[in-house]
Every structure is written in C-alpha cells, then in structure tokens.
N, C-alpha and C positions, 0 to 999 in steps of 0.2 A: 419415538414410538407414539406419543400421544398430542404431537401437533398433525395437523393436517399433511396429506402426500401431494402438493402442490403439480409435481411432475406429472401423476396420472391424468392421462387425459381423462374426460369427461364418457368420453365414449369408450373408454376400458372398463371406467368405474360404473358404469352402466353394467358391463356385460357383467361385473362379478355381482352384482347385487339381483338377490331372491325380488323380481315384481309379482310372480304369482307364484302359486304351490305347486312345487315340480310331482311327478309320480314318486321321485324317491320320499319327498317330504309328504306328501299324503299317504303311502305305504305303513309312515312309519307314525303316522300321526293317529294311525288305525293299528289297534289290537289285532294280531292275525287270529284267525277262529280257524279253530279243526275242523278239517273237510272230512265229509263222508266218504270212504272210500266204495266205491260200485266195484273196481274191477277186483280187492283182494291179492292183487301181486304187488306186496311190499317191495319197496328198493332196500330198504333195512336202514339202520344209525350211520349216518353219514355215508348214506350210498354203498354201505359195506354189504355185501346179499346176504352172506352168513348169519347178519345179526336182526334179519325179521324176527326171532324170536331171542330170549337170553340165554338159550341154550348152543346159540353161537359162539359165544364165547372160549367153551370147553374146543369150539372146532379150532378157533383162530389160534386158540394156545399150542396144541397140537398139532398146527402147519406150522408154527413157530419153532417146535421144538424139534420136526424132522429137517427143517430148513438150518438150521442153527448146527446140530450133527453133519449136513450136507460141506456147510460153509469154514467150518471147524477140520475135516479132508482135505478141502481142499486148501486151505491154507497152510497146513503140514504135509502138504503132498511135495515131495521132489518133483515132481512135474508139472508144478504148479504153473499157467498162462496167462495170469492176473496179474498187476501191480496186489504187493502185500496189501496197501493204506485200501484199494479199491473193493479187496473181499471184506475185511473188517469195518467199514462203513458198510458195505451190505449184511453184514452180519449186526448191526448196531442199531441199522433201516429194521431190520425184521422184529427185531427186540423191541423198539420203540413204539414202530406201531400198534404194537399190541398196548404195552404197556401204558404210553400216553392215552390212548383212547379209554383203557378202560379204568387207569386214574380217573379221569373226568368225568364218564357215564357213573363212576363209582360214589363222587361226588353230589352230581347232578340229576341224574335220575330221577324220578318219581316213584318208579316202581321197583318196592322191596326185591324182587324177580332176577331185575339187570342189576341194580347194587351188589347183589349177592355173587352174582355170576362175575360181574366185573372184579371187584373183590379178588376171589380166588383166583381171575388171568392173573391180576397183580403178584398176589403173592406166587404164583406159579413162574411168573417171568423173574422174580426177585429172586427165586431158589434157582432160574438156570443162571443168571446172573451172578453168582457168588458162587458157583461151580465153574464158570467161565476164570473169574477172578484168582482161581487154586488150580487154572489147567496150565503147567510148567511148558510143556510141549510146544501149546500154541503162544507164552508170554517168551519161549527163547525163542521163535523162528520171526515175531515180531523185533525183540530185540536186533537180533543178529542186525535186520535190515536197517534200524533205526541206526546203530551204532557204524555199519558196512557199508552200507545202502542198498537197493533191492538192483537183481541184476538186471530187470527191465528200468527203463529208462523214464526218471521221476521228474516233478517240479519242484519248487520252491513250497508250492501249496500242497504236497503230499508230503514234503520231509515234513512239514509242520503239521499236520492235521495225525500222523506217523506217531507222532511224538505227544501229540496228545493222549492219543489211543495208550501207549507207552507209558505216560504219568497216571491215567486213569487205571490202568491196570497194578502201576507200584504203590498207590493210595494204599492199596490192601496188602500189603506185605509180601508181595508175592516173590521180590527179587531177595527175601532175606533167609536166615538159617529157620529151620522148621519151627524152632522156639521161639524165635522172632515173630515169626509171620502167626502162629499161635497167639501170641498176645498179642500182635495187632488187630488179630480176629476179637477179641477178647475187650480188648481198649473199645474199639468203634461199638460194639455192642451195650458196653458199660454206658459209654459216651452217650448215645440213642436212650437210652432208659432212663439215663440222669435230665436228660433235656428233656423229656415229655413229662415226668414228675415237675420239673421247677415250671417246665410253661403251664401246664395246670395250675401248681401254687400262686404263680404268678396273679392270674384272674380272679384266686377263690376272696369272695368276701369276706370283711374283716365283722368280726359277732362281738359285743362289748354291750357291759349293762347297759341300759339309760340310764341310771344314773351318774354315769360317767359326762353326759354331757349337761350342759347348763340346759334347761328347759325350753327356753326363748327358742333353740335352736332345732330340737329332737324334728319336727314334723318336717325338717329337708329330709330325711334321713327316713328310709323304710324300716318299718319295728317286726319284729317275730319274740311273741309273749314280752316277756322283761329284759330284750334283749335288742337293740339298736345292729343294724347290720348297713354297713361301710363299705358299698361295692365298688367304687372308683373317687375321684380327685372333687369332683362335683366342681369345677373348673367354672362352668357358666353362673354360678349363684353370687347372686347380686350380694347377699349375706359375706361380708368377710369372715366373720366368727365360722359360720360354714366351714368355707373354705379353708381355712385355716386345720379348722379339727378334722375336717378330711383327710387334708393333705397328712397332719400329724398320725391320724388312726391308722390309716391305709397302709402307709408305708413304715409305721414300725416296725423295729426288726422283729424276724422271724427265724427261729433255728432252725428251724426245716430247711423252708427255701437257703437259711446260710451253708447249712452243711449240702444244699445240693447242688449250689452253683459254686463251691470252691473243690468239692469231689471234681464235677465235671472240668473247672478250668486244672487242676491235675492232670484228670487223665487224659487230656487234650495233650497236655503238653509231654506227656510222655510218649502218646502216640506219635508226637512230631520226633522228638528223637531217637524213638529206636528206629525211624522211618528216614533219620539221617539228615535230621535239621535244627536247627539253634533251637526255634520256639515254634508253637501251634503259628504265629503269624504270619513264620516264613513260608511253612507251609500251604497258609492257606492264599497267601500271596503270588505264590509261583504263577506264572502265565499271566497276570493282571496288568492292567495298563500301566498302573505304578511300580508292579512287581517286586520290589521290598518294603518292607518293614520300614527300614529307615527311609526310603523317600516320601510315607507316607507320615512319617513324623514331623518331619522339617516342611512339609505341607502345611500341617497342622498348627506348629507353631508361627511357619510366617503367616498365613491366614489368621491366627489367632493376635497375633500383635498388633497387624493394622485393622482387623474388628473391636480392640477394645476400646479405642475412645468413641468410635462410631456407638457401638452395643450401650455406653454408659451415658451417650445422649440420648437412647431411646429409654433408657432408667431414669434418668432424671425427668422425663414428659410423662414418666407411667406413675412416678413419685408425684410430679405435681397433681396427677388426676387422681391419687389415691386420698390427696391431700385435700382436697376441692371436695370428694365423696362422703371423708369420715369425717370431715369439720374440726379436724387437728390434726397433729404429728404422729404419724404412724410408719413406721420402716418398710419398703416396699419388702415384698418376700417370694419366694419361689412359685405362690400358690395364686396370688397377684396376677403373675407375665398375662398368662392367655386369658383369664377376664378383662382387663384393660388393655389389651389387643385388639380383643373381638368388641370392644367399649367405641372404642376409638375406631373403627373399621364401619361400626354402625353411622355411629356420629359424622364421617366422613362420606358416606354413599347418602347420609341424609333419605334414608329408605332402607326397610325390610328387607333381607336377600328374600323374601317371596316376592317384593314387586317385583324384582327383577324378570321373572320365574315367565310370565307369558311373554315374553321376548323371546323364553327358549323353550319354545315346543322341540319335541325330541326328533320329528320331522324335521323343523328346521337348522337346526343342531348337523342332522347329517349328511342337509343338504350344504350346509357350508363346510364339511368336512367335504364332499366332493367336490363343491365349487375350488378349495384350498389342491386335494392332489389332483384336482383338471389342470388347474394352473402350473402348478410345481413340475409334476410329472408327467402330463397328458394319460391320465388314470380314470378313468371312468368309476364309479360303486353303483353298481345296478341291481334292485330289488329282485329275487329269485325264486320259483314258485319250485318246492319242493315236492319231491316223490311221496308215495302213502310210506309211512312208517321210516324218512330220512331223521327226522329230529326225534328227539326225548323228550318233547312240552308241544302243545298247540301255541304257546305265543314268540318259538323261534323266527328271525327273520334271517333270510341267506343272502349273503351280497355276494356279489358275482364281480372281482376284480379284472377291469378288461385295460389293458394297455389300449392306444390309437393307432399305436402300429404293431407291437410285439402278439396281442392278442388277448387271449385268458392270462391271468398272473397267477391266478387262486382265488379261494374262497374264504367268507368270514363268517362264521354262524354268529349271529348275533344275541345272545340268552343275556336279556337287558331287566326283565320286571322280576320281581320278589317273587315267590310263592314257598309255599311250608315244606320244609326241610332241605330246600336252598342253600347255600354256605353264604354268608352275609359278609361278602368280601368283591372288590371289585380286583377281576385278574382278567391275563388272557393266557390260554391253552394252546398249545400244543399238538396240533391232532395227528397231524406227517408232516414231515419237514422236506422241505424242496431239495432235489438230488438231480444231476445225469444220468440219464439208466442208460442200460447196455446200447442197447439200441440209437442213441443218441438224442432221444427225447429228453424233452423234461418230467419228472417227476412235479408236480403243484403242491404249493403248499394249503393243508387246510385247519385255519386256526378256530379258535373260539374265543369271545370278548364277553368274557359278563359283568354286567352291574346288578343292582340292587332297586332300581327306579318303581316308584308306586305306577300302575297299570294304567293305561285309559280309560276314561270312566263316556260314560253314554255324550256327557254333553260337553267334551272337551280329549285334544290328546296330553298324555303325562308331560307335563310340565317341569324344567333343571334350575334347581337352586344355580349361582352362578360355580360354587365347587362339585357340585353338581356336573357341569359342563368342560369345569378342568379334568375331573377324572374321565369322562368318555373322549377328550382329545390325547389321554396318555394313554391310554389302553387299545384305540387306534394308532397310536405310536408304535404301538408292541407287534401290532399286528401286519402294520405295514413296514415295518422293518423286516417280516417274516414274510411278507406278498414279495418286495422290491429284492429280497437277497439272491439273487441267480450262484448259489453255491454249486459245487462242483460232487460236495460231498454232504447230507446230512446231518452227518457230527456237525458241523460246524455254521446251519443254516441260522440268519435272523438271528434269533434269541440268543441261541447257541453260543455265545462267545462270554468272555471273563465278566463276570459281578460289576465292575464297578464301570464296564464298557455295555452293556444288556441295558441300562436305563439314560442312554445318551438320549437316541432318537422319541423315547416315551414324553423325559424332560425336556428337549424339544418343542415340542407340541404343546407344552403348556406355554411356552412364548408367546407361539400362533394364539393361543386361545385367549392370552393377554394383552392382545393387542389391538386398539379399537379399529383401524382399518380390517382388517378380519374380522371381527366382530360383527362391523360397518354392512360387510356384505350378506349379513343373515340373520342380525339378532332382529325379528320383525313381532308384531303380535299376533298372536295365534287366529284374534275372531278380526282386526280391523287391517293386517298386514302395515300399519303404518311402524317406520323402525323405529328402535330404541332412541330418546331425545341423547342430542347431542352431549350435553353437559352429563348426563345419567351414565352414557357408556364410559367416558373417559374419568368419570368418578369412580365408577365400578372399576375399570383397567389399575387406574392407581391406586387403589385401596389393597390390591394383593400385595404392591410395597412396602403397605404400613411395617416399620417396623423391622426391618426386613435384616439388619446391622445385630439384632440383638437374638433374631431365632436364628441366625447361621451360624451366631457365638456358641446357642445352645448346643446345635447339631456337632460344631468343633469340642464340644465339651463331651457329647456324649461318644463321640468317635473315638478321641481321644483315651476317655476309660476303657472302649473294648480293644483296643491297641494293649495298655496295661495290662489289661488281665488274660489276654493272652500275648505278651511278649516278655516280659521280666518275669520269672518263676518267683520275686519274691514276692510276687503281687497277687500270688494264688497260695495264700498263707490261710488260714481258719478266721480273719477275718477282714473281708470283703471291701467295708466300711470305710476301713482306715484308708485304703487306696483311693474308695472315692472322697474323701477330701480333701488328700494332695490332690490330685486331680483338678477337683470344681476351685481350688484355690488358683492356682494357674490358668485353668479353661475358661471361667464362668465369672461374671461380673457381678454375681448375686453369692452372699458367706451359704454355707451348709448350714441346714439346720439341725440341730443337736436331734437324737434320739429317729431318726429314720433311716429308710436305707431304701430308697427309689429302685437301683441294683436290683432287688429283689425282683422288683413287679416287671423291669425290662425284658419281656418275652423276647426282644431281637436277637438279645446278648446266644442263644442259641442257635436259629436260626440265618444268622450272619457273625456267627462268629469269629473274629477279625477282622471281618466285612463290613462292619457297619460305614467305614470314613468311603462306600460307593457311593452313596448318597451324593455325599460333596463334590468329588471328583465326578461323578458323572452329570454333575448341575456345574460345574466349573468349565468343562468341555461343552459343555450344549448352550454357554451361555458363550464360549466363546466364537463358538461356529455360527451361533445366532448374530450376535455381533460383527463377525466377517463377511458373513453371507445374504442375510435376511433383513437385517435390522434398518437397511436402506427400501428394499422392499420386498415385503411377507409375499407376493404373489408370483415373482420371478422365475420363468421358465429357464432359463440360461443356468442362475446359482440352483436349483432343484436339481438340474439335472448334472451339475457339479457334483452335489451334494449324495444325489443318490450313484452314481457311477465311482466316487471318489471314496463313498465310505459306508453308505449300506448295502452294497452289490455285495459285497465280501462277507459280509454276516463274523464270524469269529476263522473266518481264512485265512489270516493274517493275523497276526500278532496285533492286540488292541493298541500297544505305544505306537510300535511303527505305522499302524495304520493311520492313529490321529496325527503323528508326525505328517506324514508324508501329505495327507489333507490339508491342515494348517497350515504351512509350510516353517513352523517353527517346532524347534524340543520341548517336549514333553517333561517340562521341569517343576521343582514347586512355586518357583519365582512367577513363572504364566501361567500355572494353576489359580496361582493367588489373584495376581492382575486382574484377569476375566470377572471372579467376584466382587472385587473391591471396585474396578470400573461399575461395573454395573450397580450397585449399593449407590453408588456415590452419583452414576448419574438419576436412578430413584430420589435420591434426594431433592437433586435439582428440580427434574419435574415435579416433583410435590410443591414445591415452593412455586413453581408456577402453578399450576392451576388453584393452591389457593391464595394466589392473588388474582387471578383471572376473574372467582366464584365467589369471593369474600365480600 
C-alpha cells in the first residue's frame, strides 16, 4: 500500500493525476448561490411536482393511502396476475417513498412549513404501516406462497426477497394467538420508550459541586453558579488529573439510566421469545451475514485471542509515553487510550491535520472520487444544474451519475456544509430505491449524502481535515452502493440489505482513501496545485494504523458486551455493571475501573442492539476483498468491475453469507473473519517499521 506501484506505466499515472481544476472540482470549490427564479414554475423537492409548496405532502400521503388499498385487492384477490413478491414490493415502493423522503425533508428542511408537513406524512405512513402489520388476510395469502410457493413461476430472488417480506411482517406478532401478538404490540412500544429515555440520559451532563474537584483542575470544566458540569470524557486534554475526573464523573453510575437499560434489555428479550426465539440475538441476527449468535461469538473470541498480545504492545508504547509525560510511574488507564493515540498520530505526521487540509479542497476531494469510480467502473459524477424549487437549501449540489455505456445510474444530492438546525451527523439517505417497473424500465435510485463541512468562504474553497476526507469517501460508499445496485426489487436495493453486510462497500472506501496511490492522484493544493510531498502523504496513510491492534480490541470488547446483554437472560439482571466486568476482563487489555459504568452513556447499545460486532464483521470483509482485489491496484478496471457485478449489483438480493461466499470464493467462517484482521494489523505493522526507518 505505501511503497510506490512500480508496474503503472507513466502514462497511466499521468491520466489519473488532477494537472488543472476539472468543472467538477471548481463546481465544488464554489458555494452554489440561489438563483432567481423569473419563470415561477417550480419542479418541486426533488423533482416531485406535488411538493412546490409543503402542502404537498398531505397530497402524496393520500395517493399513498389510495394506492396501498389498491395493492392490498389485489394481492387477496383470487384472480390475482402478479407474482405475490412483485405486488408487495410495489406496495413497499409506494410506502417508502413517501416515507424516506419525508423522514429526511423532516430532518433537513429549513422551513418550520415542510418540517411540519413532512412530519405528519411520516407519522401518517407509520399508522398505515402498523395497520398493514395486524392485516391477517393479506400476512396468510403471503404466507400460503412463501411456505407453497406462488402458482406463477418464481426465482431464487423472489423466494428470498418473499421471505423477507414474511419475517418483516412476523417481527410484529402477526403469526401469533391474539394475546401474543398483543404484547408484542405492547413489548416493542415499551422497547421504543425505554430506548429514547436512556439515549437522552445517555448525553445529559453530569452537575457536581466545585468543590468536589481539586482547584488546579475546575477551569477544563464549564461551571453553572456553584456547580461544575461534566459533559463528556474531555479525551484531548493534555491534563491527566482532567481526564481522569472526567472519565470518573461522567460515567458514574446512574440509577436511572441502570433501571432503564436493564427494563429495556428485558423487554427485548421477552419480545424475542414469545416471537419464538432463544434471545433478543437470535432474533436480531436472523438474515445476517453471520446469522447466529454463536458464530458471532467464536468470531469474537478467536479475533480476540490473537489481538491480545498485539493490543498489549500497543499498552506498553502508550505506558511508556505516559511515562516520558508525567516524569514517573503512573498506570496507564481507560482515559489515557485516545489521548496518547491522537499524541502519537501527531507526533508521527510531524504536522497539524490542518496542514494537511489545503491538499484537500472539497473540489478536489471529488474530483478524485470521480477520477477513482472513472477507473473502477467507467462512472462518470457530473455536476447538475437544478430546477427552481428541486432542493431544500441554496447550497445543495446534484451529481448526476452516468455510466459510459449503461447511461444515467442516478442521482446524489449532495447537502455537504453546516447551517442552523442541520442534524450534526454525517449519513446518506434514502430518497427511492432503484426497482424494475412494469414496463421494464428502470426505476433510478436517488440518494442524499450529508456532511457537516464549514462553507466556502470569499477567498478560498472549504478545506477537509484528513478524517475529514475518510468520512466523504464512506458516505459516497453508501451512495454508490445504491447508484451501482441494478435490483430487481426495491426491498432489497443498495443499502437495503443485513447490518453487518450495509457498511461493506462504505468501509471499503475508506481503504481507497488510505492509500497514497489514490491519494497521489488528487491530494493537490488548493492556490499553487503542486501535490502533497511525498514523505507528508505516506505519513499521513500510515498514521490511520497507529495503533490499530488495541482499538479493534476495543471494538471486540464493546461487541462483545452487547452480545451479553442481549443473549444470556442472566445478564439483564438489576445490575448491568457486573456483566461489564466479566466482560472487559476477558475482552479488554485495560482492568475496570472501580465506580463507573460507561454502559450507561453507550447510546449504540439501542440503536444496534445485538448489532454492534457489524462494525467488525463488515471491516473484516471489506478488508478482505480489499486485499484480494484492490490492494495490488486501487485503480483496476477488470477487479471493479468484478467487484461491482459480483457483489454490489445484488444490493441485499441475496442472502449477505452466500453472497460474500460465492465472491470470495471461500466460507464465511470466524476462522477468515479473523485472518483478514489479523493480516492486515500485522502487515500495518510491518510498514510502520518501514517508513520509520526510511524517515528517522
């Protein structure tokens, strides 16, 4: 990855590399400003006509709701001329687009107007949704076909896409006795209300006298009257005594959040078995790439056994540094890791991530994101001059995805800079998912990519820290996993597929973005275009390694607990605590420390609940396809187009094991779950050791 690609000719390495500022990188190098509209005929929010004003909304909910009755006939009709799976993805098409669109406008908007409006489609498709979910009629004429099979003439991709439809409908108890399915109404309700109280608790600042802390320390720490308030880890302060009484205040236990995340891990686990399953795991396991519980355990621990002598030489380097800081013998501790990570990260780039920063104008950023899927794919990303009234901001940009032979693929609205009451999160959206329509067209997919990035200012365009530049190559991950997915059916477009198979192609992309040949073709400077010095980028590439052995520990540690507490019922006892220190005792190379409960503050533990070990498993896979495919070289048309016909064409069409099966051409086991990690760790190491003999 970070010696030079000897093989490229000269005259290849030419054509990938940015010499002047293409239209897409000056496009984007420039703030879009709001045009005046003269003529007054809006196209409406994403080209939809309905939504020129936000009184459209009430219209779209309302062709939803006669379409939806339409589609619900005909699927209990005896004379039905459809494949089952073909009406209930158009019945799911109809529902989504309302819904995803106006989740997002609901979010993103500026004006209180469409907020409100979007809003109530939401809640209004929510309520035909959970009416769908109690309609017996239409879950036995599904069944019947699922179980018989339907009497027109199916694939492989319709029993399974059938079958989805089938599980998502039995989520809700639909297949049980009325009392059953009752409390499972009942459970998931519970469930929802417990999880939004604990992720609130989670964030709420911790309020304690001043006097509680030593003086020397109080001004890290924002005060209200006689009162210190404690709002996070304070991770970067140079202060150990700081960080220390952070980490201790913050995460003391809290009876609240205890009673609200051991209620919730209960009623999880009840809901999994009156629904006919061991634990919440298995549950939430079903259809996943790992798809049990136990293969994701014996993952964990064989990953975990040959990380730990790795992980406890990165303790002993962050022990010496803490050793070298405080001018004596102090015990490394929990609150240590990521200050003497990001210590050592500095000290190794030998530079500020802002020098970095005019290397990656966001122009040039996306111009090597094209230059990358020109190469891969023959994908074009062409800047898009929108209608009056297509976006919800003046500084959206529209890329226009065009294959070189296939044609249009879709669209990306791009909503990249800050502005007030934004959601301060980097995601991609959803807006329609790509589908077959009757007619044999394509349906296009059209997503949304936001980040958070400070605006272009008069005498310069916004400028990307280098994490910075890993987040807009993962979130283009997301996106063009949903451009590249030629599905058959919607359910199952891009994104659409199992948790821990959804962020293959994202963590992908962060390879490309770590890797100085890629890099090589676009990190330039903003005012003089000369590129990034050689020695700077290949410091930069390796400095994402630092360390890399001890935060995978972390991650197997924290996976590990939400496995726990949602798979042994005795582990969702009145107190939380005890579980995590079995746990960190086994997982974690670092002891617990007495009087906290981290537990508490983990917002994921809801929203990935039993989901958390996707993380690993989808960085285990993407690093092994990186490695089989890429890692010889990042710019291959041949392996791209392997890669995309072999494993993103499908979107969740396919069952995620057999999919990466059949791609890899190896099982889906923990034993090469492991390998792919540990190879790669292990070759990190190697190149560290080179280049700092190379640089020393």
């Amino acid at each position: 990855m970070l010696r030079r690609m000897k093989t490229i000719s000269s005259a290849l390495a030419s054509r990938r590399t940015v010499s002047t500022w293409s239209p897409l990188t000056t496009a984007f190098n420039t703030r879009p400003e709001k045009r005046i509209n003269f003529t007054r005929n809006e196209v409406g929010l994403f080209g939809v006509p309905e939504l020129t004003t936000h009184e459209g909304f009430y219209v779209l909910k309302e062709k939803a709701m006669f379409k939806t009755d339409d589609l619900i006939d005909e699927a209990t009709s005896a004379g039905r001329t459809r494949k089952m799976v073909t009406i209930f993805d158009e019945l799911s098409d109809t529902l989504c687009k309302v819904a995803d669109m106006s989740e997002f406008i609901r979010l993103a908007h500026p004006s209180p107007n469409f907020c409100h409006a979007a809003e109530d489609a939401c809640i209004t498709i929510s309520g035909i949704v959970e009416k769908l979910n109690t309609h017996k009629p239409l879950y036995r004429v599904l069944k019947s076909v699922v179980d018989g099979g339907d009497r027109l003439e199916t694939t492989d991709v319709d029993k399974h896409v059938a079958e989805l439809f089938l599980f998502d409908f039995e989520q809700c108890g639909i297949h049980l006795e009325e009392a059953a399915r009752r409390r499972v109404v009942h459970l998931n309700d519970c469930i929802l209300q417990l999880g939004q109280r604990f992720m609130a608790g989670a964030v709420h600042p911790r309020s304690i006298s001043k006097n509680v802390l030593p003086e020397n320390i109080r001004h890290f720490f924002s005060s209200d009257g006689e009162n210190i308030l404690v709002s996070g880890l304070y991770a970067d302060s140079s202060n150990s005594m700081a960080r220390e009484a952070a980490y201790r205040l913050f995460l003391y236990p809290d009876g609240q959040q205890e009673h609200l995340l051991s209620e919730m891990l209960k009623a999880r686990h009840e809901l999994a078995t009156v629904c006919g399953f061991p634990t919440y795991a298995h549950r939430a396991l079903k259809a996943s790439t790992v798809e049990t519980p136990e293969m994701v355990g014996q993952f964990l621990a064989d990953l975990n056994e040959q990380l730990r002598p790795r992980a406890a030489k990165d303790f002993v380097m962050m022990q010496q540094m803490k050793t070298a800081e405080c001018g004596h013998e102090s015990p490394l501790a929990p609150w240590d890791t990521p200050y003497f990570t990001s210590s050592l990260k500095r000290n190794y780039l030998q530079a500020n991530a802002s020098e970095f920063s005019p290397y990656f104008s966001l122009g040039a950023c996306m111009e090597g994101l094209n230059l990358l899927m020109n190469s891969l794919y023959g994908i074009t990303l062409k800047n898009t001059e929108m209608g009056p009234g297509e976006s919800w901001s003046s500084d959206i940009y529209k890329l226009a995805v065009t294959h070189d032979s296939e044609g249009l693929l879709g669209y990306i609205y791009c909503d990249l800079f800050e502005r007030q009451g934004k959601p301060n999160q980097d995601c991609h959206f959803t807006i329609q998912g790509g589908k077959v329509m009757p007619d044999g067209s394509y349906q296009n997919p059209i997503v949304v990519v936001m980040l958070n990035l400070s605006s272009p200012r008069w005498s310069g365009p916004t400028l990307l820290t280098p994490s910075m530049v890993d987040n807009l190559f993962h979130e283009m991950g997301h996106a063009m996993h949903s451009m590249l997915a030629r599905t058959e059916y919607q359910h199952v477009t891009g994104t659409r597929c199992s948790t821990d198979f959804a962020e293959v192609p994202s963590v992908l992309m962060e390879y490309f973005a770590s890797d100085p040949r890629v890099l090589r073709s676009f990190a330039r400077h903003f005012q003089t275009q000369e590129p990034m010095p050689e020695d700077m980028l290949e410091r930069l590439c390796a400095s994402k390694t630092l360390f890399a052995a001890s935060e995978s520990q972390l991650q197997v540690f924290y996976s590990a607990l939400d496995q726990a507490y949602h798979g042994n019922p005795a582990n969702q006892g009145e107190n939380t605590t005890r579980t995590l220190q079995a746990v960190q005792e086994t997982y974690y190379g670092l002891p617990y420390t007495e009087n906290t409960a981290w537990q508490l503050r983990f917002s994921h533990l809801v929203g990935y609940g039993a989901k958390y070990y996707s993380y690993l498993i989808s960085r285990a896979v993407a690093s092994w396809i990186w490695q089989t495919y890429f890692e010889r070289d990042p710019f291959s048309r041949s392996q791209g187009e392997k890669y995309r016909r072999g494993c993103l064409a499908y979107g969740g069409g396919i069952p995620s094991r057999l999919l990466v099966s059949n791609f890899l051409g190896r099982e889906i086991t923990p034993a090469n779950l492991t390998s792919s990690l540990i190879n790669e760790i292990d070759m990190y190491s190697e190149r560290l050791r080179s280049i700092d003999g190379r640089y020393r």
